[in-house]
C-alpha positions as CSV (number, residue, x, y, z in Angstrom):
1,X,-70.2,143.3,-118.3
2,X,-66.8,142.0,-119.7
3,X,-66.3,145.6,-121.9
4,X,-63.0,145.9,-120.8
5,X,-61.8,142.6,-121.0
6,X,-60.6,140.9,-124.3
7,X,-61.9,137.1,-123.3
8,X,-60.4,136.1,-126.3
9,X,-56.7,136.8,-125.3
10,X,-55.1,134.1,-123.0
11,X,-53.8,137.4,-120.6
12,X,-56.9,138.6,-119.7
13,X,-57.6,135.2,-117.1
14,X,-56.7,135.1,-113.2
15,X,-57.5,131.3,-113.2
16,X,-57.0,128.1,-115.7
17,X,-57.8,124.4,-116.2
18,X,-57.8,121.9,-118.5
19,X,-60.3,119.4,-120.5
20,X,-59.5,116.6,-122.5
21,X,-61.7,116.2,-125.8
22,X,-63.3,113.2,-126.0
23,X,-64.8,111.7,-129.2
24,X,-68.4,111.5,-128.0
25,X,-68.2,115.7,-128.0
26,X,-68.2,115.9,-131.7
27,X,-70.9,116.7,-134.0
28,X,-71.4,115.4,-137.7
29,X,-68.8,117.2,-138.8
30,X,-66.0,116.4,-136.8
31,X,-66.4,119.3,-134.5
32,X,-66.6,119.7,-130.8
33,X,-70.2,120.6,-130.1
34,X,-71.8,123.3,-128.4
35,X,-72.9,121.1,-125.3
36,X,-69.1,119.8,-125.2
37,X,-68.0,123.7,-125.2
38,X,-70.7,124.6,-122.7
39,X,-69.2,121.8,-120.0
40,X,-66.2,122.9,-120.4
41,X,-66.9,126.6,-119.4
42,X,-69.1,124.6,-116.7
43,X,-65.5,123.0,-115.4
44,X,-64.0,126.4,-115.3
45,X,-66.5,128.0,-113.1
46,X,-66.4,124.6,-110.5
47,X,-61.9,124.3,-111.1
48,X,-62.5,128.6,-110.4
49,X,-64.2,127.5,-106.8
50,X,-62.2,124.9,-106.3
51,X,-59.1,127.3,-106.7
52,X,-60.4,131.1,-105.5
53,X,-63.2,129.8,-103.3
54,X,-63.0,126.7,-101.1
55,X,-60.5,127.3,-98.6
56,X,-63.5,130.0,-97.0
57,X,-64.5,128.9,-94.2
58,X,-68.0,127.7,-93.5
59,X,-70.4,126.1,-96.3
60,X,-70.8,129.4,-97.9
61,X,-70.5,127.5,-101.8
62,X,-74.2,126.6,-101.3
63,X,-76.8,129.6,-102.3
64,X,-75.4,130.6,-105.7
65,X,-76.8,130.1,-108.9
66,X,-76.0,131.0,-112.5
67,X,-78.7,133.2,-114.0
68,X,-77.3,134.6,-117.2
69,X,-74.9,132.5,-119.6
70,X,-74.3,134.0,-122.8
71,X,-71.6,132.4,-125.4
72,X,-70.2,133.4,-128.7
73,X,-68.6,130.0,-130.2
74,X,-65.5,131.6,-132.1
75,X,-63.3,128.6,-133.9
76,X,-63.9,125.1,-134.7
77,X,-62.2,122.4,-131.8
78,X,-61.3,119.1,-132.4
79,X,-60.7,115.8,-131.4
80,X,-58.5,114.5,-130.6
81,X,-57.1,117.3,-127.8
82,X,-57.1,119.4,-124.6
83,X,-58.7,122.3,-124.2
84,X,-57.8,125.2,-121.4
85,X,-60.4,126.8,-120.1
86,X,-59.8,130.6,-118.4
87,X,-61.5,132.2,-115.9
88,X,-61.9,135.9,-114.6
89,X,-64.1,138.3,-112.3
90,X,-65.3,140.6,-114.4
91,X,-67.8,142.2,-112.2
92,X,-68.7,142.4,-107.7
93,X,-72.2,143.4,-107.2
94,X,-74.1,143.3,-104.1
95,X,-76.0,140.1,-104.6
96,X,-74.5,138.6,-107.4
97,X,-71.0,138.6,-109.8
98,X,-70.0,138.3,-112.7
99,X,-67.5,136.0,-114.8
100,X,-65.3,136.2,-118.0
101,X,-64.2,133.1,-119.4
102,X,-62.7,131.7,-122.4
103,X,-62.1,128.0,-124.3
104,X,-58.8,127.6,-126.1
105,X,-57.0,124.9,-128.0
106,X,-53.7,125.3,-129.4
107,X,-53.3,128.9,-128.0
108,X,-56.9,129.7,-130.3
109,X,-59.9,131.0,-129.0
110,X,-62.8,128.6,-129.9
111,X,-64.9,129.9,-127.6
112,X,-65.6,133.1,-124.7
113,X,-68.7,133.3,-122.5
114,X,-70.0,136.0,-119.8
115,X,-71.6,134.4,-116.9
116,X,-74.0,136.0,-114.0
117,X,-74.0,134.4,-110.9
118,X,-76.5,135.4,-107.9
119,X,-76.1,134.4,-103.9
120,X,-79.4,133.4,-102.9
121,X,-81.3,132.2,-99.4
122,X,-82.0,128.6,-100.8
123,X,-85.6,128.9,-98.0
124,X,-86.5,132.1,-99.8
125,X,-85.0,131.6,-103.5
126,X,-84.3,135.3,-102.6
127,X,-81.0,136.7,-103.3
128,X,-78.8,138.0,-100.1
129,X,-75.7,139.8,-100.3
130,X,-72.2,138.4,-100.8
131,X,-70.4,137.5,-97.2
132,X,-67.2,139.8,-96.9
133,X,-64.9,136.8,-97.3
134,X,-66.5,135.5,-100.6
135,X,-66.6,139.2,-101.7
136,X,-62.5,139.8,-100.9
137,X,-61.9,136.3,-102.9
138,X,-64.4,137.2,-105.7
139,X,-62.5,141.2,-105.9
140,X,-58.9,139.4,-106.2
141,X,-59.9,137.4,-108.9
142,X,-60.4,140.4,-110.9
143,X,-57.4,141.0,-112.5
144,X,-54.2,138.5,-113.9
145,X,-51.7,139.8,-111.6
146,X,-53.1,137.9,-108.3
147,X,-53.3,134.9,-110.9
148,X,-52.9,131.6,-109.7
């Protein structure tokens, strides 16, 4: 899905935010913990809506739903800190697209996950295609140079 994108190079992401670590996101050993690095790449996706997709007009947020997160945990991150989190379209299907994202603190990747998200008619749990409008904001995500 991401084959062509290197998520663990700052470059490769259209969108960014930031996350404070706090100390109740560490493990035993002083690490943040998977569940901390999982919200933050939960951030990115809702800061990557807030940023790409809510000026569309219409309630068209509603009907999506992640059905594939994979992660590869990368580095150790610590507390105290910030961590940015990037964000790309790496793939426009019909139904459903895909995301590229990445968790860095102090310029290193800790962290890079590939996300599947389907549009779905919440009174049929049946997927539907993307509206035109989502699809245009979802295609100029794709690549760095219409970034931020």
């Amino acid at each position: 899905m991401t084959d062509d994108i290197d998520l663990t190079v700052c470059d490769a992401f259209a969108v960014w935010t930031t996350d404070t670590v706090r100390y109740g996101d560490l493990d035993p050993n002083l690490h943040v913990n998977n569940g901390a690095i999982n919200q933050f790449f939960e951030d990115g996706r809702v800061s990557f809506r807030q940023q790409r997709l809510s000026s569309i007009d219409g309630d068209k947020l509603t009907g999506f739903a992640v059905v594939k997160f994979s992660v590869s945990y990368r580095a150790p991150a610590h507390y105290p800190g910030e961590v940015e989190i990037g964000t790309i379209v790496s793939r426009v299907g019909g139904s459903s697209y895909g995301l590229g994202q990445g968790v860095f603190q102090n310029g290193v990747c800790v962290a890079t996950a590939e996300v599947v998200t389907v549009h779905f008619d919440p009174q049929t749990s049946s997927s539907k295609p993307l509206p035109d409008d989502i699809r245009a904001a979802l295609e100029s995500a794709m690549n760095t140079d219409s970034a931020n």
